[in-house]
N, C-alpha and C positions, 0 to 999 in steps of 0.2 A: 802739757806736752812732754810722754817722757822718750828720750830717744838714748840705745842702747849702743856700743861698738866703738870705731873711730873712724873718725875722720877727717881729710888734707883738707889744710885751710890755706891760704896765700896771706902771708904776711908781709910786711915791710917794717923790719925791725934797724936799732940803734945804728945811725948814720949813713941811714939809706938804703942798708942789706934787705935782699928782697929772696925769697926762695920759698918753700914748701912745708908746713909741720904737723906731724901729727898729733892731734888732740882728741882725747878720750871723750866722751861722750855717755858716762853711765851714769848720771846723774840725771836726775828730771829741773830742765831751764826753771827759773823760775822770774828772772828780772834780768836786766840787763842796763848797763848805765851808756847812752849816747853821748860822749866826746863833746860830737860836736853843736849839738846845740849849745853847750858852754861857750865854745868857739862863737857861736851867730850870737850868743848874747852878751859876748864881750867879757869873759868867764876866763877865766886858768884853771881846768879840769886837776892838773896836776900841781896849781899851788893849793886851792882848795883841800885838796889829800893831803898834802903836804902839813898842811896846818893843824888835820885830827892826828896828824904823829904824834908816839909818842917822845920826849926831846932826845932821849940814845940816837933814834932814828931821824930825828932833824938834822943832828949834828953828822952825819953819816952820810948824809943824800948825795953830797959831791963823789964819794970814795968810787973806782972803780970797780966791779966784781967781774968773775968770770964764771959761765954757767954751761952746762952741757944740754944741749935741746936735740929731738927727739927730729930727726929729716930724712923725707923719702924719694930718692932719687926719681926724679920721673920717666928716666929712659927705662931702670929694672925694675923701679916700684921696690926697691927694699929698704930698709930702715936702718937706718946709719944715726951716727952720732954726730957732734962737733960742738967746738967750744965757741963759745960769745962772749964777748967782752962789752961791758954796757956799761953807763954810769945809773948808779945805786938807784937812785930817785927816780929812773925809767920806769919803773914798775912798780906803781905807789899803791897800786890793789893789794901786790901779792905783801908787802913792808906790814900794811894794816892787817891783812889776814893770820900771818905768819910770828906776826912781833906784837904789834900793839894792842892790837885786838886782845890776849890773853894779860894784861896789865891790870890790875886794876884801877877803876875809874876813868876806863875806854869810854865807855859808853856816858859816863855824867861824871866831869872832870871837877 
């Protein structure tokens, strides 16, 4: 399935914030990882990732960060900015993609 453009997703991000984001879409899907069947099977989605870190990024996971996300007001539809403040370890996909991932001995420790 390849799907091209963007498009508003509803999310509910770091401490409850809920609002509108826009997300690219020029890539072709190709998997996806469901949360919460970890959740039904008694699973911690996010200690699991937590643990293929690599240790820079374990010892890191508490720190605070702050990030600029991409939001589209729903009354004009236009696209504005704003800062977020989350803790590090919220986003343990993008940590492996961005960081550990390029390590060597990611993949066979």
């Amino acid at each position: 399935m390849e799907s091209k453009g963007a498009e508003i997703a509803e999310f509910e991000g770091a401490g409850g914030a809920q609002g509108r984001e826009v997300m690219e879409r020029d890539q072709e899907v190709r998997y996806y990882i469901d949360v919460d069947w970890y959740d039904e099977e008694g699973l911690s989605f996010s200690d699991i990732a937590a643990a293929r870190m690599c240790n820079d990024c374990q010892r890191r996971l508490d720190e605070e960060v702050e990030e600029k996300y991409p939001v589209v007001d729903p009354k004009t539809r236009r696209l504005s900015y704003e800062l977020r403040r989350f803790r590090r370890g919220a986003r343990p996909l993008q940590i492996l993609r961005d960081c550990c991932s390029r390590k060597g001995g990611f993949i066979t420790p």
